[in-house]
VEXKOL-197985 format. One record per residue: chain; x, y, z of N, C-alpha, C in turn. Coordinates in pm, whole numbers. Example, Ala and Ser with C-alpha at 12.3 -4.5 7.8 and 13.67 -1.06 7.14 Angstrom:
BEGIN
  c    n_c1    n_c2    n_c3   ca_c1   ca_c2   ca_c3    c_c1    c_c2    c_c3
  A    1319    -569     780    1230    -450     780    1320    -330     780
  A    1285    -225     708    1367    -106     714    1290       3     787
//
This chain:
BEGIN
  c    n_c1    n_c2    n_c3   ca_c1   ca_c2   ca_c3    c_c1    c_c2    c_c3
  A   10895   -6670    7572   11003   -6644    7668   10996   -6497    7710
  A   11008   -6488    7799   10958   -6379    7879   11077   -6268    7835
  A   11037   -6105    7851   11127   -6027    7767   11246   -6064    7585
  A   11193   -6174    7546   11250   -6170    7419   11118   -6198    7331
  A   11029   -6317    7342   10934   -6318    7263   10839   -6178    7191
  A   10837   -6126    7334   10732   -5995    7289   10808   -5928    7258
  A   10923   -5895    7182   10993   -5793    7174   11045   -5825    6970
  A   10968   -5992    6951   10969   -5987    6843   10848   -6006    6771
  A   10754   -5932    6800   10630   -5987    6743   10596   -5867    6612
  A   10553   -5937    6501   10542   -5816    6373   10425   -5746    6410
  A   10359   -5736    6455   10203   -5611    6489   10300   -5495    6534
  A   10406   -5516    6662   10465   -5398    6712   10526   -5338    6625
  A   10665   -5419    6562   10760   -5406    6456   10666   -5288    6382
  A   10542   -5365    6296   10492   -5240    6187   10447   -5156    6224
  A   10423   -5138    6369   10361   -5012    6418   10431   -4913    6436
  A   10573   -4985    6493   10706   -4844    6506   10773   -4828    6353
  A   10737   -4895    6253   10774   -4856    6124   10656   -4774    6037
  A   10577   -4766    6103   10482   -4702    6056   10515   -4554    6075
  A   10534   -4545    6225   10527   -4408    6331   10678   -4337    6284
  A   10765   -4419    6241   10889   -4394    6161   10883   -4322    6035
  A   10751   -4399    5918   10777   -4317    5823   10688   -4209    5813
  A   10610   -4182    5916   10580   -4048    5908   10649   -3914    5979
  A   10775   -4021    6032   10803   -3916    6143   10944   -3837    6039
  A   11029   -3909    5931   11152   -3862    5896   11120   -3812    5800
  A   11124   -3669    5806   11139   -3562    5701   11255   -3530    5609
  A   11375   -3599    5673   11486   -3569    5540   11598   -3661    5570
  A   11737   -3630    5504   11794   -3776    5551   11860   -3777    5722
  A   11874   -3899    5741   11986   -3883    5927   12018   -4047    5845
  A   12177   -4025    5904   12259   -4147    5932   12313   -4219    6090
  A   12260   -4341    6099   12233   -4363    6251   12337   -4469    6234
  A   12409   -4477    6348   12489   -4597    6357   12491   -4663    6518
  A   12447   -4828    6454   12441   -4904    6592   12600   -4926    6626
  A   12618   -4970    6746   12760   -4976    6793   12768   -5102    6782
  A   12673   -5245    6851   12736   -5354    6873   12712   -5437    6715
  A   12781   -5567    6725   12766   -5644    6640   12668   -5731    6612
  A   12583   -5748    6738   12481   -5823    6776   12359   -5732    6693
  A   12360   -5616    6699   12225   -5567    6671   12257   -5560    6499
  A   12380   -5537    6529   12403   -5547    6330   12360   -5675    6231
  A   12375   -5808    6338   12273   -5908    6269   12149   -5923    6269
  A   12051   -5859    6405   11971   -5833    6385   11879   -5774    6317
  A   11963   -5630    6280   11903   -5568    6155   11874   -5592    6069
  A   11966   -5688    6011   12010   -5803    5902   11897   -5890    5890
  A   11904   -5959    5957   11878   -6096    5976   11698   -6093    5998
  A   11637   -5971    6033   11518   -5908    6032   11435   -5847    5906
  A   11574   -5788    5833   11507   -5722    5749   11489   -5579    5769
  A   11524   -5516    5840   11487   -5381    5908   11558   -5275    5815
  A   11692   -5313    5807   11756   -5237    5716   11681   -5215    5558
  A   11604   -5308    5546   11564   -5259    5395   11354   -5207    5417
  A   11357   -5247    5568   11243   -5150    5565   11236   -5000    5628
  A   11330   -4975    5655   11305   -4797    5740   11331   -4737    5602
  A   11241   -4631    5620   11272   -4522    5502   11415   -4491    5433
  A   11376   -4529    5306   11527   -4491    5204   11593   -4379    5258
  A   11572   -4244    5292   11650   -4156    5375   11722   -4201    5511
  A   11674   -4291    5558   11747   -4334    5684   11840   -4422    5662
  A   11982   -4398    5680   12122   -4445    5616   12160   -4512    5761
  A   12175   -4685    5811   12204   -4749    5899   12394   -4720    5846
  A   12442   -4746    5944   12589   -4751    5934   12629   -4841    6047
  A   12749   -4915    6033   12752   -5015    6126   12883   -4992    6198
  A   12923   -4971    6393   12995   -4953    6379   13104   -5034    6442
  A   13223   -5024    6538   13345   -5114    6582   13263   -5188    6695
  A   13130   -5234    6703   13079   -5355    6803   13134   -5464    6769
  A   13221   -5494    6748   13277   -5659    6730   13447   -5627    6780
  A   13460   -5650    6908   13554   -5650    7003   13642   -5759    6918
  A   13652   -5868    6877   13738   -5949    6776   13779   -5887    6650
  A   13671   -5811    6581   13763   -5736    6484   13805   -5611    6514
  A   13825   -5557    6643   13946   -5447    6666   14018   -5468    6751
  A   14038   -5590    6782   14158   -5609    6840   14264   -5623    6753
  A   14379   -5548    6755   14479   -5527    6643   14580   -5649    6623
  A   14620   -5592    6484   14718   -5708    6455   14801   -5771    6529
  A   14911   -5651    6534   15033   -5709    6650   14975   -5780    6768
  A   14825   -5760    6805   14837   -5807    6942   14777   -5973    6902
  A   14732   -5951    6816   14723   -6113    6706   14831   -6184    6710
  A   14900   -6116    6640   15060   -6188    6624   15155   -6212    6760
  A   15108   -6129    6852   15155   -6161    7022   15116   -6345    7053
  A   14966   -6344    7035   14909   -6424    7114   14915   -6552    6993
  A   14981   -6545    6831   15008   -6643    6778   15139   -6657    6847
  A   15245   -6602    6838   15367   -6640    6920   15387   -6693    7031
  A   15279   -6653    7149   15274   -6761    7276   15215   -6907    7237
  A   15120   -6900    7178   15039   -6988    7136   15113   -7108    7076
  A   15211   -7095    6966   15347   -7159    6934   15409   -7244    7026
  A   15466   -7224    7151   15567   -7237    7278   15518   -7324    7329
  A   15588   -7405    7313   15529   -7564    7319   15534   -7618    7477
  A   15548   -7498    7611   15488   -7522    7743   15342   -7425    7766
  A   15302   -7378    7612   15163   -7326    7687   15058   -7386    7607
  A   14915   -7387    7717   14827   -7403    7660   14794   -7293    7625
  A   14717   -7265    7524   14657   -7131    7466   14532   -7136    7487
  A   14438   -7051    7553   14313   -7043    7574   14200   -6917    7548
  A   14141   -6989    7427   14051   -6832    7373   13930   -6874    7332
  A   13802   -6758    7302   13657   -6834    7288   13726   -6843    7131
  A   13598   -6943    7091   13609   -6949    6995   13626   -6889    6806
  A   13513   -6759    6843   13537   -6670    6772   13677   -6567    6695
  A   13783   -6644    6752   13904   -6584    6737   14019   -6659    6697
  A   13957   -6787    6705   14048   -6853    6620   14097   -6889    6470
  A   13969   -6799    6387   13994   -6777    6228   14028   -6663    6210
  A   14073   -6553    6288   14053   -6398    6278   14239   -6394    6215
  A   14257   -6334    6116   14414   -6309    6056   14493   -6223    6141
  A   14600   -6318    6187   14710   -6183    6201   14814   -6145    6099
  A   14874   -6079    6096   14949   -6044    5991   14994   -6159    5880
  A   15008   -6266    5933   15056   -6403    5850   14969   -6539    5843
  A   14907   -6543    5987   14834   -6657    5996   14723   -6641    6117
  A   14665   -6772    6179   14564   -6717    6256   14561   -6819    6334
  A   14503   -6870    6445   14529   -6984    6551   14497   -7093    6555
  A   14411   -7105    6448   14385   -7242    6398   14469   -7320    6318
  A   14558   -7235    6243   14648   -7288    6180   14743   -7327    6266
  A   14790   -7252    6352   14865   -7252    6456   14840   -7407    6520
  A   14719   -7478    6566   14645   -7550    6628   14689   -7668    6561
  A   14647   -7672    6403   14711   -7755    6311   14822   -7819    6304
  A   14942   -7658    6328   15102   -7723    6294   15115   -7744    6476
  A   15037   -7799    6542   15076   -7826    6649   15077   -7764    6814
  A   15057   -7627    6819   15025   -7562    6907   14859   -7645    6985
  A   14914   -7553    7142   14810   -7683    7217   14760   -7543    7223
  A   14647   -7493    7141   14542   -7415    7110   14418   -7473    7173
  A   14343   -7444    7234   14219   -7472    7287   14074   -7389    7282
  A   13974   -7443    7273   13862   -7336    7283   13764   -7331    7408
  A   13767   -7258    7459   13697   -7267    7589   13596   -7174    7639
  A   13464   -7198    7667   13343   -7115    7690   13344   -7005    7817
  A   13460   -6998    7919   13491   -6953    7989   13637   -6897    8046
  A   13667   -6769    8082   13747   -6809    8132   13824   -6856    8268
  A   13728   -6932    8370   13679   -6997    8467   13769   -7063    8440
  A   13733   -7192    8248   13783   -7293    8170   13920   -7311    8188
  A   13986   -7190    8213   14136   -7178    8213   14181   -7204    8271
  A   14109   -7126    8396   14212   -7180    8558   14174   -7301    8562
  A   14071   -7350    8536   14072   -7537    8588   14196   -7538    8489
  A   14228   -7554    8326   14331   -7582    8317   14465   -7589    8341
  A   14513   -7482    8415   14602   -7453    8474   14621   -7549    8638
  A   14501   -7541    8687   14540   -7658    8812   14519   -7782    8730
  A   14486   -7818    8676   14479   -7943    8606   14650   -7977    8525
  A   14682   -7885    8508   14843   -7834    8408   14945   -7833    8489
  A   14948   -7822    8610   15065   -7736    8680   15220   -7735    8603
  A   15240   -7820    8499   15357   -7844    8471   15350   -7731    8318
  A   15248   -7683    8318   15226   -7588    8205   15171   -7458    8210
  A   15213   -7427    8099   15151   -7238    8108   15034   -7210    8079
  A   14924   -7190    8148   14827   -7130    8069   14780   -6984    8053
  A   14744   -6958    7899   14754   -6843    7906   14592   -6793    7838
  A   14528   -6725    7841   14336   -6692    7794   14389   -6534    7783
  A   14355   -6576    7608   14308   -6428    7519   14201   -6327    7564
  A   14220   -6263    7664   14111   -6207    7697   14072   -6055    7641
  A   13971   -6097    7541   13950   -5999    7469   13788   -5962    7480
  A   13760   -5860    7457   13577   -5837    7482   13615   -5653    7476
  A   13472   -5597    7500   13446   -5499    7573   13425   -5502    7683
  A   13346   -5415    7787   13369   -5421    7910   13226   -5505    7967
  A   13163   -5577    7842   13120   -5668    7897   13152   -5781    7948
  A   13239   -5804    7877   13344   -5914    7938   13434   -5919    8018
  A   13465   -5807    8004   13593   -5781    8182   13553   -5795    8249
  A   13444   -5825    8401   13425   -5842    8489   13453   -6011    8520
  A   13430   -6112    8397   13428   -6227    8399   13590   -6288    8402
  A   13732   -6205    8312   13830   -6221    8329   13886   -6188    8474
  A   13863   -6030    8529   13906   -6044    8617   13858   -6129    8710
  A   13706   -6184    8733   13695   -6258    8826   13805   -6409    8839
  A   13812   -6411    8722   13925   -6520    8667   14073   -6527    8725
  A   14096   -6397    8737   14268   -6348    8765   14205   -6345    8934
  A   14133   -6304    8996   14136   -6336    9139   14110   -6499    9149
  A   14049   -6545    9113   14005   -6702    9123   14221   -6785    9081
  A   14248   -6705    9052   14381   -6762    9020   14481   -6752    9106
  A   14447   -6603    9158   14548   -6557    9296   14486   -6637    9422
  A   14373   -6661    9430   14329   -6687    9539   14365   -6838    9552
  A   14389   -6927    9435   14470   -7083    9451   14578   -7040    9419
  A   14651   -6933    9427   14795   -6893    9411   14837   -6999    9324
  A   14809   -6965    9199   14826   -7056    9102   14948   -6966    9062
  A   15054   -7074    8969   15149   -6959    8928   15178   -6959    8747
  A   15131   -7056    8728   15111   -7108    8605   15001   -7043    8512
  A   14937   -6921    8538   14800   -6887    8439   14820   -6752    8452
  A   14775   -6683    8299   14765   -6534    8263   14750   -6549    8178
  A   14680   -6400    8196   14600   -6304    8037   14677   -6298    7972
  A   14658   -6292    7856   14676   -6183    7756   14566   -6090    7710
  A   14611   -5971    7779   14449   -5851    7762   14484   -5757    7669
  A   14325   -5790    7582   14272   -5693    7512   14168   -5660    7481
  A   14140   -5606    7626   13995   -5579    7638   14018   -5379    7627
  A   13908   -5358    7555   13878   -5253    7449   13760   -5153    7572
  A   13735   -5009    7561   13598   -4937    7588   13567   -4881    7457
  A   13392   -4857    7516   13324   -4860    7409   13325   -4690    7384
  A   13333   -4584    7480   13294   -4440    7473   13455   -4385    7398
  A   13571   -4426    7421   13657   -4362    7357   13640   -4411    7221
  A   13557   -4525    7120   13564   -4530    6987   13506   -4415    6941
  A   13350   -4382    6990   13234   -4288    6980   13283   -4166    6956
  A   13380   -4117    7055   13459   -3986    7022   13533   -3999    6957
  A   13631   -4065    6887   13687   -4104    6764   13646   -4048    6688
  A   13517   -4132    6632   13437   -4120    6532   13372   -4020    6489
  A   13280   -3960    6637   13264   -3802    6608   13366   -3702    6546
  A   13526   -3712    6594   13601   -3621    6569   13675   -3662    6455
  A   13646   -3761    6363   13736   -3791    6262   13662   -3719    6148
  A   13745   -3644    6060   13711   -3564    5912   13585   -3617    5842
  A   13580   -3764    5822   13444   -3791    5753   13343   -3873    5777
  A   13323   -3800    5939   13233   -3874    5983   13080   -3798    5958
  A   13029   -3922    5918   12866   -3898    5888   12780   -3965    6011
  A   12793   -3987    6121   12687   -4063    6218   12659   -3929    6307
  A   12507   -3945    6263   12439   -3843    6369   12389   -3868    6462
  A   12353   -4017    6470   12296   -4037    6603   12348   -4178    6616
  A   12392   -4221    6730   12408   -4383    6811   12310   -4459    6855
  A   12283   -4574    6785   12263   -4677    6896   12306   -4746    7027
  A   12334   -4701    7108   12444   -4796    7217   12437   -4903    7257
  A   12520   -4995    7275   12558   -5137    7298   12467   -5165    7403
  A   12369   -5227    7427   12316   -5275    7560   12339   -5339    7639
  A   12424   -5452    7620   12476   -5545    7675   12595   -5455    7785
  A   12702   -5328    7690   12771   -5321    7720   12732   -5189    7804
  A   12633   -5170    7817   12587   -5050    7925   12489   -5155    8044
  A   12439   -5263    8006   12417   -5312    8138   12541   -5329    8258
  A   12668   -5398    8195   12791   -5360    8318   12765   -5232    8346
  A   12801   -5134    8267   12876   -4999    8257   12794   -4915    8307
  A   12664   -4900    8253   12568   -4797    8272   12600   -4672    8152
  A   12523   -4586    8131   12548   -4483    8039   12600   -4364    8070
  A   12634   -4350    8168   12694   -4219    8223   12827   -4140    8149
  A   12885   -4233    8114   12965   -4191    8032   12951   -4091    7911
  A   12810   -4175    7841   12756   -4151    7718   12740   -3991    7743
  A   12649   -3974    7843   12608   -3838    7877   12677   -3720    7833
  A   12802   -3745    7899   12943   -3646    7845   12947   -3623    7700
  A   12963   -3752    7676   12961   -3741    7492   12869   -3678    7458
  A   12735   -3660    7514   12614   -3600    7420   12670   -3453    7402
  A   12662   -3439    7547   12673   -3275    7596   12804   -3209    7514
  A   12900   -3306    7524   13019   -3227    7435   12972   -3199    7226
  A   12945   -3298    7205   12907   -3331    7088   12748   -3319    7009
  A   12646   -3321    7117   12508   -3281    7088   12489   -3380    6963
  A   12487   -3498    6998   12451   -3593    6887   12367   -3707    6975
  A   12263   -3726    6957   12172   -3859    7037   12199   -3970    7039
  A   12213   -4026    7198   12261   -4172    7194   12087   -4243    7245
  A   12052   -4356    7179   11995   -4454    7263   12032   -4603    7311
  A   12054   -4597    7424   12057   -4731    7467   11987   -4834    7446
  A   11979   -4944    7348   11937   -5020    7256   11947   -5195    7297
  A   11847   -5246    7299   11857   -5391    7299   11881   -5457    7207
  A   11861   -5583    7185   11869   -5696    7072   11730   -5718    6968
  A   11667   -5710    6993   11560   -5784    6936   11504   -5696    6849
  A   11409   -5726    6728   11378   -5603    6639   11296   -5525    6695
  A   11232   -5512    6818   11135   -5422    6853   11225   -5329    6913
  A   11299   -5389    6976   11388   -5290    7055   11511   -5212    6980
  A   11507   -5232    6821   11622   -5199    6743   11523   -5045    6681
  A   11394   -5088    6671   11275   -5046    6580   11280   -4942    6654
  A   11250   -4943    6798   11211   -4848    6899   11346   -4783    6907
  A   11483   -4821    6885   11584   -4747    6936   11594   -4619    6787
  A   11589   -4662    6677   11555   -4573    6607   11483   -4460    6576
  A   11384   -4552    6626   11251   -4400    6653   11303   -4283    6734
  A   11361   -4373    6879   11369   -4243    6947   11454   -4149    6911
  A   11586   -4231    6846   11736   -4162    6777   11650   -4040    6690
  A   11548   -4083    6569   11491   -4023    6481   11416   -3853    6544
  A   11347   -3905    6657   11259   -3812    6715   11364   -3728    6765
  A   11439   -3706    6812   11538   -3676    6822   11596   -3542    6742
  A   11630   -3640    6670   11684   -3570    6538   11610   -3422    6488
  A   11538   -3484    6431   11347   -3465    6383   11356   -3260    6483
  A   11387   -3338    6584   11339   -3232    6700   11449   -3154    6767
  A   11519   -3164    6703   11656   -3060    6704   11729   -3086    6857
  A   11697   -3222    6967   11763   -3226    7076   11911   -3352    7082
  A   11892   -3368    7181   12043   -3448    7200   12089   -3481    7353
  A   11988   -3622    7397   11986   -3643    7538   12035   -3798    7510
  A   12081   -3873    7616   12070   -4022    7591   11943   -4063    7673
  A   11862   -4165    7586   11791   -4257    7657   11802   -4385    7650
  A   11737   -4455    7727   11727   -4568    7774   11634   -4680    7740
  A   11627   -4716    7609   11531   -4829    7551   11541   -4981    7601
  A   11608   -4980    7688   11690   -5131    7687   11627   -5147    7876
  A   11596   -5047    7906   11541   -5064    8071   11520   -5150    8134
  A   11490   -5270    8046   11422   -5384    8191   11534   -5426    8162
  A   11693   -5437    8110   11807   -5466    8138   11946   -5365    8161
  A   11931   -5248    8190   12046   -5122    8205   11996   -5012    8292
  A   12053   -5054    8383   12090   -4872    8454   12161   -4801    8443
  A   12101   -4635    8494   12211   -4548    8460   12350   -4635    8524
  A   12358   -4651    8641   12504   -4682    8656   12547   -4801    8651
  A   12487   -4872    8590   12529   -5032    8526   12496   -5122    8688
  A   12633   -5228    8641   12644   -5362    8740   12713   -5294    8878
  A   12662   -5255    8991   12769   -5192    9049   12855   -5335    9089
  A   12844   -5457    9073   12864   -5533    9144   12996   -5545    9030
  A   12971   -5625    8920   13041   -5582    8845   13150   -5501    8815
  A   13166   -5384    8844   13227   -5258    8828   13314   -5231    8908
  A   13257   -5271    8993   13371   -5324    9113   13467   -5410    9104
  A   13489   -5516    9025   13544   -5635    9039   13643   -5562    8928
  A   13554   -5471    8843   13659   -5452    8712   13771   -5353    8775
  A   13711   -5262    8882   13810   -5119    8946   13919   -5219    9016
  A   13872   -5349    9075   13966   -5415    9159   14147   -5461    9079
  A   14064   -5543    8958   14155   -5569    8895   14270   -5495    8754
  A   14142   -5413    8734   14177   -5332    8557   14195   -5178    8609
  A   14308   -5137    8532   14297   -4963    8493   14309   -4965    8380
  A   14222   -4834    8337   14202   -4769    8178   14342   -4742    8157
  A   14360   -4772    7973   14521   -4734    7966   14457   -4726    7797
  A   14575   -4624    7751   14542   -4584    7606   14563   -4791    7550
  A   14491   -4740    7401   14507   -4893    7336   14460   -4901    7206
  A   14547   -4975    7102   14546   -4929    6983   14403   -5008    6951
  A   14319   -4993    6884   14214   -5075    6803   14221   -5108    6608
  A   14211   -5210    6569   14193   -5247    6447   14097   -5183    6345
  A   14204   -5082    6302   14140   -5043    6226   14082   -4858    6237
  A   14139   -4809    6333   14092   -4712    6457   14197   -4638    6487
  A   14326   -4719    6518   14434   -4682    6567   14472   -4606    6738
  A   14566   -4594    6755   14558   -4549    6904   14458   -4451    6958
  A   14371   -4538    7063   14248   -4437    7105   14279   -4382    7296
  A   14365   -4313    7269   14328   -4215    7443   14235   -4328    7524
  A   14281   -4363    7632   14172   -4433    7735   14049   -4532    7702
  A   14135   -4601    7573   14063   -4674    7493   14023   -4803    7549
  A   14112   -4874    7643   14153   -4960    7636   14172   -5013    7788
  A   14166   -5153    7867   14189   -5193    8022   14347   -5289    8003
  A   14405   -5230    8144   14528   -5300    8157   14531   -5389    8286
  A   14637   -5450    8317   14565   -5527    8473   14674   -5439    8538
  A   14598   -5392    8688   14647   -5329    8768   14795   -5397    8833
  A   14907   -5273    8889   15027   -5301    8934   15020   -5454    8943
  A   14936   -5445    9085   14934   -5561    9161   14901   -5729    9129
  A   14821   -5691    9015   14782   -5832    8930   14889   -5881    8796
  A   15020   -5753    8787   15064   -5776    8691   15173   -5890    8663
  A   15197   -5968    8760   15225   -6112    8755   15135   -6209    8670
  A   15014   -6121    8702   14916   -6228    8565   14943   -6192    8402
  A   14988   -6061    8422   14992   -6019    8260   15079   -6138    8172
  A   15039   -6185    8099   15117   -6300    7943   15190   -6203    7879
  A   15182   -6100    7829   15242   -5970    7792   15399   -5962    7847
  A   15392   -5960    7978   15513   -5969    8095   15591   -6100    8037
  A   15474   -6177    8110   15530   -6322    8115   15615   -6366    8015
  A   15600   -6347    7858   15698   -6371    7707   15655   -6255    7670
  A   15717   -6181    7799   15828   -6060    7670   15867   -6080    7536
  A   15844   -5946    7433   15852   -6049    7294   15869   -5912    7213
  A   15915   -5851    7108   15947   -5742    7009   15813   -5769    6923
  A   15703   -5667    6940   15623   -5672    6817   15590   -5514    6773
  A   15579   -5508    6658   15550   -5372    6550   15449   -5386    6520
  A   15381   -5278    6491   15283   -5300    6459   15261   -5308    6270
  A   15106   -5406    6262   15147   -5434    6156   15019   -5366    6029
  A   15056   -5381    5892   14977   -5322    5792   14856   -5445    5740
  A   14697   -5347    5764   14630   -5439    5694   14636   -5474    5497
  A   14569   -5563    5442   14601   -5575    5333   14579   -5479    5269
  A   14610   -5398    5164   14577   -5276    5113   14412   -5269    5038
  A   14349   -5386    5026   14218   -5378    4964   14156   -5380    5051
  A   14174   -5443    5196   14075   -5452    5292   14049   -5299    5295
  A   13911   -5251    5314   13874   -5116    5381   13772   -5182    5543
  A   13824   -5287    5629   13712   -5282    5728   13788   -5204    5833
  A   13850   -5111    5878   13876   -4975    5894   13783   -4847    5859
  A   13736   -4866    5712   13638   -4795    5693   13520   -4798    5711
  A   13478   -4950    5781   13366   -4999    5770   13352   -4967    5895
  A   13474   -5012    6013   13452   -5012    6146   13391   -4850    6227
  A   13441   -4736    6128   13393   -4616    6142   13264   -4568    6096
  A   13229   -4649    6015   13128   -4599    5964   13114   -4524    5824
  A   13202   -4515    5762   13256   -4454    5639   13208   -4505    5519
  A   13194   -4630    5564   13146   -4717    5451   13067   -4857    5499
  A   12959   -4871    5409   12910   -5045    5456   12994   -5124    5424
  A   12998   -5260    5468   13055   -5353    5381   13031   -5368    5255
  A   12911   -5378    5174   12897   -5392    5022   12971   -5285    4962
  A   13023   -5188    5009   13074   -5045    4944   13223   -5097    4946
  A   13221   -5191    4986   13407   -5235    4979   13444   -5321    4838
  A   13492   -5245    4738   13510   -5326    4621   13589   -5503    4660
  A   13623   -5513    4787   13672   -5652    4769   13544   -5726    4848
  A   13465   -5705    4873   13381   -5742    4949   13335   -5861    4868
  A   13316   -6007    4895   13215   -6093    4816   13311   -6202    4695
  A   13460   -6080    4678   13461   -6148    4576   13629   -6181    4606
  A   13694   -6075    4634   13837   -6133    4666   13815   -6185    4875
  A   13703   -6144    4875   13700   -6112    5080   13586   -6200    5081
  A   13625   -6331    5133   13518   -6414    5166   13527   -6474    5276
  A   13429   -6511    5386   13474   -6592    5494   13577   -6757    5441
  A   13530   -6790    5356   13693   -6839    5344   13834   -6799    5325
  A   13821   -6690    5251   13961   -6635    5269   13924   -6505    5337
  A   13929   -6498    5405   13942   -6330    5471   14000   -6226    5479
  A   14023   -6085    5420   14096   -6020    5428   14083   -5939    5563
  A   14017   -5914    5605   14004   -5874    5717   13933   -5935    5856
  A   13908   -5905    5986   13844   -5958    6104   13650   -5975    6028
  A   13634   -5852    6045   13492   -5846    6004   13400   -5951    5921
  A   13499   -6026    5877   13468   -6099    5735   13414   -6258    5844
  A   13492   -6336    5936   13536   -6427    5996   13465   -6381    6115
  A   13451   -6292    6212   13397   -6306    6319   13233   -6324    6325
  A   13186   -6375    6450   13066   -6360    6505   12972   -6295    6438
  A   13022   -6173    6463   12950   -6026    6532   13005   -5913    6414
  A   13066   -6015    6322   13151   -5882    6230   13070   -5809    6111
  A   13032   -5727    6058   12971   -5672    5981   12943   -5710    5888
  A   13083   -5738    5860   13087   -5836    5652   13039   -5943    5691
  A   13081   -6015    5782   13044   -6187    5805   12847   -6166    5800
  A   12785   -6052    5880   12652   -6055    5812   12616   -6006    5684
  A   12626   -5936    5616   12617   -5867    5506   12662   -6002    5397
  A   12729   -6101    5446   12740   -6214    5376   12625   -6284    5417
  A   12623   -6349    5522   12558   -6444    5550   12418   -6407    5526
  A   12325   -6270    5518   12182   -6260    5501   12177   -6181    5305
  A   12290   -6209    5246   12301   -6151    5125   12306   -6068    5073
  A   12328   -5940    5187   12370   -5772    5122   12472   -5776    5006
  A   12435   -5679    4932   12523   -5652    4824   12624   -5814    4752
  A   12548   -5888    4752   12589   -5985    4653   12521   -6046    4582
  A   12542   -6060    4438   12442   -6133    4339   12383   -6248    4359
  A   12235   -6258    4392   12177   -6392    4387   12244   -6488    4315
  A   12207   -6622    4334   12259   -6763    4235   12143   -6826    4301
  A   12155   -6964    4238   12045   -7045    4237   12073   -7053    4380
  A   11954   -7117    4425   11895   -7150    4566   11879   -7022    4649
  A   11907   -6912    4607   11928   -6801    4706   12016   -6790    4857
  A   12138   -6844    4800   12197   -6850    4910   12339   -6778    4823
  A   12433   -6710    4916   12556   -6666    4819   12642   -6742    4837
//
């Protein structure tokens, strides 16, 4: 398959691990952003072949585990109200809010749904008219272009029956977070690829120049994880601090303009708390004045506080980078994707959920599976 096959073939892989371990002279701690490349690493093996000095750290790429509690517990409370349908991908329906999570919800009766789009919605909603529909719209800003196309596709059948609930997240206000928090150890970034094909990296740029820490724009696949390292490394190695662009035959500097557009039409940046992160400055997309008849937010007005994670969970610490998942004493043993103490554990894309699933830091048993 054209651009993924060759991008996993082991001749390359050992060649940029080769050119790797001659190239790192002492330690650097690199942290990828998305969740996607965090299974890859995983799921490759990569993490236990780059040189013992090179410390991977994993960081808030899983848009499901920082979306915060209260706004959990928002979208269990609509979800409840027995004139809406509730509409979210799937990945978010095991994720805990303070008490419970939407599947349970689904269980005691809520018309909870899972849907691959949110296209999915508005058909439900003309299909509904006698009902509310409402789509969790949560992502980074890879996914916003697809909601708002959604919220115009809704105005435009002047539907009156359908809205968001948004919590859609950016990726450059975590980055500065992280740089500026007391114990941060990430010297160099991987950047989300996916989420710089919308966006483009321009943003990033700023961050370098303020902060002088190397970003590369990074694909999926292990060649392109292999290669995003190197360059992070060379980098390093070489005392500079530019962003580049590994991910090229899918990201431009200035992303989707097509895209970007649709997002300026419908969304403005507005501060927004993240899981685990806490309130981040311009963190975060709201729907503009004019679309705010779509907001679910509006629509059931509702008193929520914000709420406390469990006191053993550390994926707060994980989401920064502070710590891996195996470094979390509940990790494996009180924190399992069956019971979850935190997002990370249950999602997709979540850190712990790999670090489980490819067997980091947990004791073999028979069959080699944990």
């Amino acid at each position: 398959m054209k651009y993924v096959d060759e991008y996993r073939q082991p001749h390359l892989a050992r060649r940029l691990l080769d050119r790797l371990n001659r190239l790192v002279s002492r330690p650097w701690t690199l942290m990828e952003v998305c969740g996607g490349q965090t299974h890859t690493l995983l799921r490759s093996g990569i993490d236990r072949l780059v040189p013992t000095s090179l410390r991977l750290v994993h960081g808030p790429g899983c848009p499901v585990c920082v979306t915060p509690l209260e706004e959990i517990d928002r979208a269990l409370a609509i979800a409840r109200r027995p004139e809406v349908i509730f509409c979210s991908f799937g990945d978010m329906l095991r994720v805990p809010g303070s008490r419970t999570d939407l599947l349970h919800v689904r269980a005691e009766g809520g018309d909870v749904r899972l849907v691959y789009s949110p296209l999915d919605a508005v058909r439900l909603a003309q299909e509904n008219p006698n009902r509310e529909v409402v789509f969790f719209a949560v992502g980074f800003e890879t996914t916003a272009p697809a909601t708002a196309l959604a919220v115009q596709q809704a105005r435009h059948l002047r539907l009156t029956n359908f809205s968001l609930l948004v919590a859609h997240v950016r990726v450059p206000p975590a980055l500065e977070m992280i740089l500026t928090s007391p114990g941060n150890r990430v010297q160099a970034f991987l950047a989300p690829g996916h989420v710089c094909t919308v966006m483009g990296f321009e943003e990033y740029e700023e961050i370098v120049r303020r902060h002088r820490v190397p970003v590369v724009v990074t694909g999926f696949e292990p060649v392109d994880l292999l290669e995003g390292i190197l360059r992070a490394v060379r980098q390093l190695e070489g005392g500079r601090a530019v962003v580049e662009n590994q991910y090229a035959r899918a990201v431009r500097r200035s992303g989707n303009r097509s895209a970007r557009r649709i997002m300026s039409e419908v969304y403005e940046v507005c501060d927004r708390s993240w899981r685990g992160l806490g309130l981040l400055p311009r963190g975060g997309l709201r729907l503009k004045a004019e679309y705010r008849d779509f907001d679910a937010a509006q629509r059931f007005p509702m008193a929520t506080s914000a709420a406390a994670e469990p006191s053993e969970c550390r994926s707060g610490a994980v989401l920064q980078g502070l710590i891996r998942p195996d470094e979390c004493p509940a990790f494996g043993t009180r924190c399992t994707p069956e019971r979850p103490l935190g997002a990370p554990m249950v999602s997709a894309e979540g850190a712990c959920a790999a670090y489980w699933k490819y067997g980091r830091g947990l004791a073999p048993v028979r069959g080699g599976h944990p």
